[in-house]
C-alpha positions as CSV (number, residue, x, y, z in Angstrom):
1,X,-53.3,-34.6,-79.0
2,X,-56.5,-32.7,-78.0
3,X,-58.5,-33.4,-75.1
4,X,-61.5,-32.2,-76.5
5,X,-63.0,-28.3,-76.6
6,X,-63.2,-27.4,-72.6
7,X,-60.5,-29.4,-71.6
8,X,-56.8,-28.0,-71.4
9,X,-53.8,-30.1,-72.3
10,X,-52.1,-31.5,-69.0
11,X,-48.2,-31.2,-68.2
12,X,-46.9,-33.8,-67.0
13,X,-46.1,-33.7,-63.0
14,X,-41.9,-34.5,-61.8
15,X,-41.5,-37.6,-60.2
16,X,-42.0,-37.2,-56.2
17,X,-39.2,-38.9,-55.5
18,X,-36.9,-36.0,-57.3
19,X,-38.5,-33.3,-54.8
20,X,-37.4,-35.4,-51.9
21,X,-33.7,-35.4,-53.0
22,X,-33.8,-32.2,-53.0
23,X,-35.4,-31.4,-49.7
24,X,-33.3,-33.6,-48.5
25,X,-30.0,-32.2,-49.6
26,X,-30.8,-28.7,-48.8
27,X,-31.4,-29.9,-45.2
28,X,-27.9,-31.4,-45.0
29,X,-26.5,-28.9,-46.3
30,X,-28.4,-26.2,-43.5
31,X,-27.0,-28.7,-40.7
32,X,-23.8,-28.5,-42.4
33,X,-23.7,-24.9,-42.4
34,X,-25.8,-23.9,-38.5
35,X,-23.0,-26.2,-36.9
36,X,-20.1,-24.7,-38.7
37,X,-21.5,-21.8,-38.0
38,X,-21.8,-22.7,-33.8
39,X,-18.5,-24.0,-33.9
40,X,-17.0,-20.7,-35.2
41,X,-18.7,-19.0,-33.1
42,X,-18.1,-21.5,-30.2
43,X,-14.1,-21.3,-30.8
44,X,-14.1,-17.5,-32.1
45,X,-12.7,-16.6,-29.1
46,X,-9.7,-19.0,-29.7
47,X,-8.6,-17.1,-32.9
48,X,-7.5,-13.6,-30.9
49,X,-6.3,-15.2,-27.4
50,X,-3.6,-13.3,-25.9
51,X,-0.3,-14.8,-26.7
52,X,0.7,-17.4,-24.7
53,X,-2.8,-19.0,-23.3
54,X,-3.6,-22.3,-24.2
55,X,-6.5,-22.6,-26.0
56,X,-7.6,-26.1,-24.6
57,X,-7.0,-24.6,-20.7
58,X,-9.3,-21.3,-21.8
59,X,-12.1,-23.6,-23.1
60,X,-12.1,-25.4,-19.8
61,X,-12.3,-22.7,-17.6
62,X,-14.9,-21.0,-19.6
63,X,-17.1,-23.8,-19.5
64,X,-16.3,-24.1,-15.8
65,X,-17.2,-20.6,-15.4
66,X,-20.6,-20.5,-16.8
67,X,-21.6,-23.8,-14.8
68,X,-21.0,-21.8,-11.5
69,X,-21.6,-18.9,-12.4
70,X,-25.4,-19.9,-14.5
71,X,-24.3,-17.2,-17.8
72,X,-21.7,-17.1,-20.6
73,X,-17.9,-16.1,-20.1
74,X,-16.5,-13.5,-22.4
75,X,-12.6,-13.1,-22.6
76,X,-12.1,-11.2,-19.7
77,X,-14.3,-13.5,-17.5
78,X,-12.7,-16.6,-18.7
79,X,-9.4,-15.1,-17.5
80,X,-10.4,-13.7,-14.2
81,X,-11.4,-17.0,-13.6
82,X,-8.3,-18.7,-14.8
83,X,-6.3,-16.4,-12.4
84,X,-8.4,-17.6,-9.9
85,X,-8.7,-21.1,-10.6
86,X,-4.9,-20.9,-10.5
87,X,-4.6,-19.1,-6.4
88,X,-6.8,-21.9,-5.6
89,X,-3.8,-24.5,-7.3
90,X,-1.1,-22.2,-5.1
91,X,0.4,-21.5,-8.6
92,X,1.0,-18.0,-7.8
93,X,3.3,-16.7,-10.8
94,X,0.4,-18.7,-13.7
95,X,-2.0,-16.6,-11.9
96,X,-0.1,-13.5,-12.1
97,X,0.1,-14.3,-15.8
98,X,-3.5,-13.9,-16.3
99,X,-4.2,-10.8,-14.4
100,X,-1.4,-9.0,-16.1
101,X,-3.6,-9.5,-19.3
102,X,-7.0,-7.5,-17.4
103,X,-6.3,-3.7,-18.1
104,X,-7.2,-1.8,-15.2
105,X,-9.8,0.3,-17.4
106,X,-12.0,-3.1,-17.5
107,X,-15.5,-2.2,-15.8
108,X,-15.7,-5.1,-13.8
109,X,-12.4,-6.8,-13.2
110,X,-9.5,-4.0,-13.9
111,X,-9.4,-3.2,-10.3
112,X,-10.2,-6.5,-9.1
113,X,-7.0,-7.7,-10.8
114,X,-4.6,-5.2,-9.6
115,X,-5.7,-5.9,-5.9
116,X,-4.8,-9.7,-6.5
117,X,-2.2,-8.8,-8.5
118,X,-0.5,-6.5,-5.7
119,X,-1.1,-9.2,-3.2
120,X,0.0,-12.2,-4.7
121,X,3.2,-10.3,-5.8
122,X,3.6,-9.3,-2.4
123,X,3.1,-12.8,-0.9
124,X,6.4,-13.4,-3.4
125,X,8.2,-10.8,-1.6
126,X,8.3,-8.6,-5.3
127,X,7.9,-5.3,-3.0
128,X,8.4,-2.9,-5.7
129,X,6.3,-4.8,-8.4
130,X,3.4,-4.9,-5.8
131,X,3.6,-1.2,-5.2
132,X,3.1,-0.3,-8.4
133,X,0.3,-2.4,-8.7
134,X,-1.1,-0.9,-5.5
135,X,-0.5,3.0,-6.8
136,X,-2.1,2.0,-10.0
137,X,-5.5,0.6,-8.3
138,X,-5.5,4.1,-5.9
139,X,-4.8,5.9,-8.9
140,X,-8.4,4.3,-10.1
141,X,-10.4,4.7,-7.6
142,X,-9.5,8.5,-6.5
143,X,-10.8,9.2,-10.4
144,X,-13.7,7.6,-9.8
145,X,-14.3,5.2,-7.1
146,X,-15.5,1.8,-7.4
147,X,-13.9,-1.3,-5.5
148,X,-15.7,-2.5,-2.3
149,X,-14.1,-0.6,0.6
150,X,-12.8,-4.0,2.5
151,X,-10.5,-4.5,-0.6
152,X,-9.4,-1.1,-0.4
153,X,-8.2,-1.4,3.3
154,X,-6.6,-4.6,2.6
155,X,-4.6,-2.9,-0.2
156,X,-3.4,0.1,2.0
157,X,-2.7,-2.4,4.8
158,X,-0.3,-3.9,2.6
159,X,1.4,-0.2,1.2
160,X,1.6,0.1,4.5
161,X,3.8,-2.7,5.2
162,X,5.8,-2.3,2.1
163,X,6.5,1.6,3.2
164,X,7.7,0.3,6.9
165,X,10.0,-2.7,5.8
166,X,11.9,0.1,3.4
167,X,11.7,2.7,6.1
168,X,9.7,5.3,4.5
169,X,8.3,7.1,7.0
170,X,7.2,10.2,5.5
171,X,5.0,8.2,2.9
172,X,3.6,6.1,5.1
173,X,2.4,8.7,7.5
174,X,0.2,10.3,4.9
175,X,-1.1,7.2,4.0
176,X,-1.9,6.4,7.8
177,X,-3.4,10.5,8.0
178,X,-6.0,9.4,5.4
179,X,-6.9,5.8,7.0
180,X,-7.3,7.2,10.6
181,X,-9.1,10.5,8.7
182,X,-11.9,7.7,7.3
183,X,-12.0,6.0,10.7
184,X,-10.3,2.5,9.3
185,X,-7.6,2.4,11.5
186,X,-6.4,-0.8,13.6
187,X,-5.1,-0.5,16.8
188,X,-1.4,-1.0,15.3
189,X,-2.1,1.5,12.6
190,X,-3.5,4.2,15.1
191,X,-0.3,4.1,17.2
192,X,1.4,4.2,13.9
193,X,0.0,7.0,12.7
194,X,0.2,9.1,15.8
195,X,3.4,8.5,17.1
196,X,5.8,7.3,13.7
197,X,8.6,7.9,15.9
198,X,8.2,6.0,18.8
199,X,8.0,2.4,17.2
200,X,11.4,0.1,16.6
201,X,12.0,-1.3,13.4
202,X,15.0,-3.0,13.1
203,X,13.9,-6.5,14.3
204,X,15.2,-9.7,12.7
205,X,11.7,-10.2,11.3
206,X,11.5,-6.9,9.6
207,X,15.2,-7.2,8.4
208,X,14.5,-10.3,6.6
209,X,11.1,-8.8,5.0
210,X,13.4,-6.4,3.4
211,X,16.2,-8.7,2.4
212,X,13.5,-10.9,1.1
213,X,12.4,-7.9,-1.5
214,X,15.7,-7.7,-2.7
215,X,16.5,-11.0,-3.2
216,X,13.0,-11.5,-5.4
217,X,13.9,-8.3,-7.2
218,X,14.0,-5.9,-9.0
219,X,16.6,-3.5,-7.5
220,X,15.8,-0.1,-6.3
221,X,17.5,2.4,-4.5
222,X,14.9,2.6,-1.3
223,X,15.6,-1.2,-0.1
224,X,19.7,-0.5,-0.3
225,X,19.1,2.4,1.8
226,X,16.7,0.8,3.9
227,X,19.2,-2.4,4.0
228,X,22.3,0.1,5.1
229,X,19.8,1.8,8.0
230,X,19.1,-1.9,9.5
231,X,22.9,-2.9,9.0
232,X,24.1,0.4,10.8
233,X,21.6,-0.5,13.3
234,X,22.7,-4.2,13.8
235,X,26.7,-2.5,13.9
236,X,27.8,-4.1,11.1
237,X,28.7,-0.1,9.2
238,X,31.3,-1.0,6.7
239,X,28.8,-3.4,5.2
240,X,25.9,-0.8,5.1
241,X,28.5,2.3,4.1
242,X,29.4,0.0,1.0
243,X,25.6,-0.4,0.0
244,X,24.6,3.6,1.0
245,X,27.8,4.9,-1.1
246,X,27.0,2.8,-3.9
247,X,23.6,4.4,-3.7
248,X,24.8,8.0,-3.0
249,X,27.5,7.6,-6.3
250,X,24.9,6.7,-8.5
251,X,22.4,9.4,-7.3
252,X,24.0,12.1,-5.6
253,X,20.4,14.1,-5.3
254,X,18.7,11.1,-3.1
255,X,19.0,12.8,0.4
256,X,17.4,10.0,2.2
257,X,20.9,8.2,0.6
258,X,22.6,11.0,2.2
259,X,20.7,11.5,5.4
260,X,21.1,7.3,6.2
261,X,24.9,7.3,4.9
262,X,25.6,10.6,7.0
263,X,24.4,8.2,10.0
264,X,26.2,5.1,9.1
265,X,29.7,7.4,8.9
266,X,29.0,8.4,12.7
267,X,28.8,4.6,13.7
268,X,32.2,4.4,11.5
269,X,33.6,6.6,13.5
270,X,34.1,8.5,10.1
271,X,33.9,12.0,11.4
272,X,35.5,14.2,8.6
273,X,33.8,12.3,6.0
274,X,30.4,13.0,7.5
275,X,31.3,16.5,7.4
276,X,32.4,16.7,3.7
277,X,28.6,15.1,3.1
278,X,27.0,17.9,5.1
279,X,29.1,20.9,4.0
280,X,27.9,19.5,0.1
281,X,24.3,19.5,0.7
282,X,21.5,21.9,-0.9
283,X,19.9,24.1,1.2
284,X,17.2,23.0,3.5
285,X,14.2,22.3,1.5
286,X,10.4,21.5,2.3
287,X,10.8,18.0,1.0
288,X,13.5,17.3,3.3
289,X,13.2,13.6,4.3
290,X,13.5,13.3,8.5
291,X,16.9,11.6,8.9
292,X,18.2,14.7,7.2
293,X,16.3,17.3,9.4
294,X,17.7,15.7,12.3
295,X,21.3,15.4,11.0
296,X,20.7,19.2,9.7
297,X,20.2,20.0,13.0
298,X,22.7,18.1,14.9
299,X,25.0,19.1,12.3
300,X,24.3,22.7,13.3
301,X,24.4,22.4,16.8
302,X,28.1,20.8,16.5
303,X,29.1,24.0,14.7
304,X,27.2,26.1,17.6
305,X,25.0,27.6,14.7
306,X,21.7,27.5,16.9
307,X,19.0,29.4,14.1
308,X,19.4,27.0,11.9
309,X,19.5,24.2,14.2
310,X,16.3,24.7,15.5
311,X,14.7,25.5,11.5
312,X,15.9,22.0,10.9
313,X,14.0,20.3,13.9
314,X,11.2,22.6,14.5
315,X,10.5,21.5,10.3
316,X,10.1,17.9,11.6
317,X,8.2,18.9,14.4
318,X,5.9,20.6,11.8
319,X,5.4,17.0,10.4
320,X,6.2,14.6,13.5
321,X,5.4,16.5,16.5
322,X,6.4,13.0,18.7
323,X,9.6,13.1,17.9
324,X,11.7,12.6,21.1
325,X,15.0,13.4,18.4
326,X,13.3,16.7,17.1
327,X,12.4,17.8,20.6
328,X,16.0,17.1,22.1
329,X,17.6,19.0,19.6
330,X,15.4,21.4,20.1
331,X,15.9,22.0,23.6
332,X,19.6,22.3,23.3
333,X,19.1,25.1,20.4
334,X,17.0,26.4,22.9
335,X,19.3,26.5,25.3
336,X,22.3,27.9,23.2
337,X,19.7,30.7,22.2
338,X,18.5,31.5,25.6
339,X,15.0,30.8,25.0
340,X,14.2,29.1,28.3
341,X,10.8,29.3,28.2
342,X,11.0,27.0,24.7
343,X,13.9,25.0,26.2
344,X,11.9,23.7,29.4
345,X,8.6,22.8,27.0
346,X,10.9,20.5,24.8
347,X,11.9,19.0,28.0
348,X,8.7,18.2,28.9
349,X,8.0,17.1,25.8
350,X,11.0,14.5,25.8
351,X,10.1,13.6,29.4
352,X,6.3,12.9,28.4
353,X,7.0,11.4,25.2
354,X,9.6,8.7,27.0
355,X,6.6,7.9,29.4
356,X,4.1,7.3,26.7
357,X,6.7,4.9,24.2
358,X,6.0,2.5,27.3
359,X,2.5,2.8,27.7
360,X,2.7,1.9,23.2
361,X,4.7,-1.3,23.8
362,X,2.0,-2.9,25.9
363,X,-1.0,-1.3,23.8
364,X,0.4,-3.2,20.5
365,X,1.4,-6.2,22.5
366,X,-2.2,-6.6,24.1
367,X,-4.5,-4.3,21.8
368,X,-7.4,-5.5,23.9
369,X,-6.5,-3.8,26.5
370,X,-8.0,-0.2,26.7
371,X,-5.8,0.9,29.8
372,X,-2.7,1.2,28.2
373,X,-4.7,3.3,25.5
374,X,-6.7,5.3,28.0
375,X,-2.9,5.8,29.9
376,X,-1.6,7.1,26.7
377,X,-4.5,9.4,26.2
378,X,-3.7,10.8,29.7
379,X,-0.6,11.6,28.8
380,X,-1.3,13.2,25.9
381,X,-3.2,16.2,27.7
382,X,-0.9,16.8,29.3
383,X,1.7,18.4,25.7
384,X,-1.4,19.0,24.0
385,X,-1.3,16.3,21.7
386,X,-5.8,16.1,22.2
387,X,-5.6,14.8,18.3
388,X,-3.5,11.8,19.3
389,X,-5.3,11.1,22.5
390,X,-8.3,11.4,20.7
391,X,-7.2,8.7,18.4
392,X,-6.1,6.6,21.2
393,X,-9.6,7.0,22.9
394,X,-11.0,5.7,20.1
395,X,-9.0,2.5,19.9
396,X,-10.0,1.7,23.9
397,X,-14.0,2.6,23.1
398,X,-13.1,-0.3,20.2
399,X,-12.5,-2.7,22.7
400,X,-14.3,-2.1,26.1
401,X,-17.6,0.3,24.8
402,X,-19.1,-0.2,28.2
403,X,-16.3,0.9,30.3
404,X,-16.4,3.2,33.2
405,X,-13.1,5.0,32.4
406,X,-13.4,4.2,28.8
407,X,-16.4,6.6,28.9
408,X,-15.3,8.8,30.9
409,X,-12.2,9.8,28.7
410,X,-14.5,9.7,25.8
411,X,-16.5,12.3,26.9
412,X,-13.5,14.9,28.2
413,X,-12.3,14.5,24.5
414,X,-15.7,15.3,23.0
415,X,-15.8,18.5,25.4
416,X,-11.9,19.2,24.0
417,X,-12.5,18.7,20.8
418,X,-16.2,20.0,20.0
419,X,-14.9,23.3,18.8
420,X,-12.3,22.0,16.5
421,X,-12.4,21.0,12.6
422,X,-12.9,18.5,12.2
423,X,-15.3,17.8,15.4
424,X,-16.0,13.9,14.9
425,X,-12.3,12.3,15.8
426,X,-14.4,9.5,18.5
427,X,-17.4,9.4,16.3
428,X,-16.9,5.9,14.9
């Protein structure tokens, strides 16, 4: 029906209430979908968790994270911080669990996780595991360096303990080369690193470090040998010649096996079987560990073979040149060859060194003392050992800045050591 010219025909208009419904529903169903959608992404995380984490436990410590720390966790935050969470708890191996899954490669907490790692493992007397946690976080940071430096003396305070419980001298002195190089040295670890030779180590408290690390596993050969040096020590041979030949069966090439069970057949009284182990061994090699150098030589000098006597201990003089063994050997080669000239300065060597393994005891017993420093630093002119006086110098300026003979010394070893490379041993 028309409307009349002009006038167009009207449609007729939908209900209102039918666009409402439909406003309506499309809202519920865009909730619906925006908090599906935060809850995925919410719990995404929980979908590709490392086996073995509880999903629950994750949650919580992300949340805690990002109320102390005022940002949101990813993975390896949320982990980190579970680690932690569980040192604080004095759950030890649950922590371990969760810096095992960090890589070291992570940008922020790769290092930070070997460091605990190593430490934690330590403080459960798993030596070996701990050390190669430890190598793998210097293997890091000499490609490209990173970790705050307090960490990084921490770490190589506690190589340096695992290398002295398991006797491994020779590693431990070019770890101690590169801390006193950097000017990081303790007072403990200065007299360690000059004089290796001249400390004990076959207290009850070391002892039971080492038998500790065995106990918590796993094996390797460096704490049986180390366990048949301290039982050799203590007199108990037959125990530590059944742990050294065990050693020596199953690898006939470890000389340091040799070297220690060579010793332990001496206490034995084993004469003839020593021998047999000598007479069997390679030529004398660069990587010679020091027990063998000295058994080399003594070995030579009981066969009145002088030469290569005194290669074997002038080699470990090259490396230890405080070695009261090296220089007695030394001096009797000396004599044998006629050389009195060397034979009287390995005397004085012995005699000097003897004097200054007193003046240590009471340096590491009271490290706040300069004088027993400053009296080793005396002594130390007088065999030209200025590098380790030096060094010793240093540790009495650490403790007494002000003092008269403190400065006095400190200034003779500036003069001494102006013209040498490198120049700044008392700069610190």
């Amino acid at each position: 029906m028309s409307n009349g010219p002009g006038h167009p025909e009207q449609v007729p208009q939908k209900p209102a209430r039918s666009h409402r419904r439909w406003w309506l529903l499309a809202l519920v169903f865009g909730l619906l979908g925006f908090s599906l959608t935060a809850v995925f992404l919410r719990n995404s995380h929980n979908t590709s968790l490392p086996p073995g984490v509880n999903s629950q436990e994750f949650q919580l410590a992300k949340e805690s994270f990002e109320l102390k720390n005022g940002r949101r966790a990813d993975q390896m935050d949320t982990l980190y911080w579970l680690a932690e969470m569980n040192l604080t708890k004095h759950q030890p191996t649950e922590a371990m669990r969760y810096f095992d899954l960090i890589p070291t490669s992570h940008a922020r907490y790769g290092r930070l996780a070997r460091y605990q790692q190593s430490r934690t493992l330590l403080f459960l007397h798993r030596a070996v595991e701990s050390e190669e946690q430890l190598r793998e976080l210097f293997k890091a940071e000499e490609d490209s360096p990173q970790l705050e430096n307090r960490y990084l003396i921490d770490a190589r305070q506690n190589l340096r303990h695992i290398l002295e419980v398991e006797l491994r001298f020779e590693e431990r002195h070019q770890l101690l080369r590169g801390v006193i190089d950097r000017a990081e040295e303790d007072s403990f670890e200065a007299v360690a690193g000059c004089f290796p030779s001249l400390l004990r180590w076959n207290g009850t408290e070391t002892i039971l470090w080492l038998e500790q690390f065995r106990e918590a596993g796993p094996a390797r050969p460096e704490l049986d040998i180390a366990l048949g040096r301290y039982r050799t020590g203590q007199g108990r041979p037959q125990e530590a010649r059944s742990l050294l030949e065990s050693v020596v069966r199953e690898q006939p090439e470890n000389l340091r096996a040799v070297a220690a069970l060579v010793i332990c057949l001496h206490e034995a009284n084993d004469i003839e079987g020593a021998r047999r182990l000598m007479e069997a061994l390679p030529p004398q090699g660069e990587s010679d560990p020091w027990w063998l150098l000295i058994q080399r030589g003594s070995f030579h000098l009981q066969n009145g073979q002088a030469k290569p006597a005194a290669a074997a201990f002038e080699q470990l003089l090259r490396q230890d040149r405080t070695s009261t063994e090296a220089w007695q050997g030394l001096a009797e080669a000396s004599r044998i060859l006629n050389d009195q000239p060397r034979r009287k300065q390995a005397i004085e060597r012995v005699t000097i060194l003897g004097r200054i393994q007193n003046h240590l005891g009471k340096a590491t017993l009271d490290p706040s003392d300069p004088n027993s420093f400053l009296d080793v630093a005396d002594l130390c002119t007088e065999i030209d050992l200025f590098r380790e006086g030096a060094i010793m110098t240093r540790c009495a300026r650490r403790v007494a800045p002000d003092n008269e003979r403190v400065r006095s010394t400190v200034k003779f070893y500036q003069e001494r050591l102006a013209a040498e490379k490198p120049p700044a041993l008392l700069s610190p």
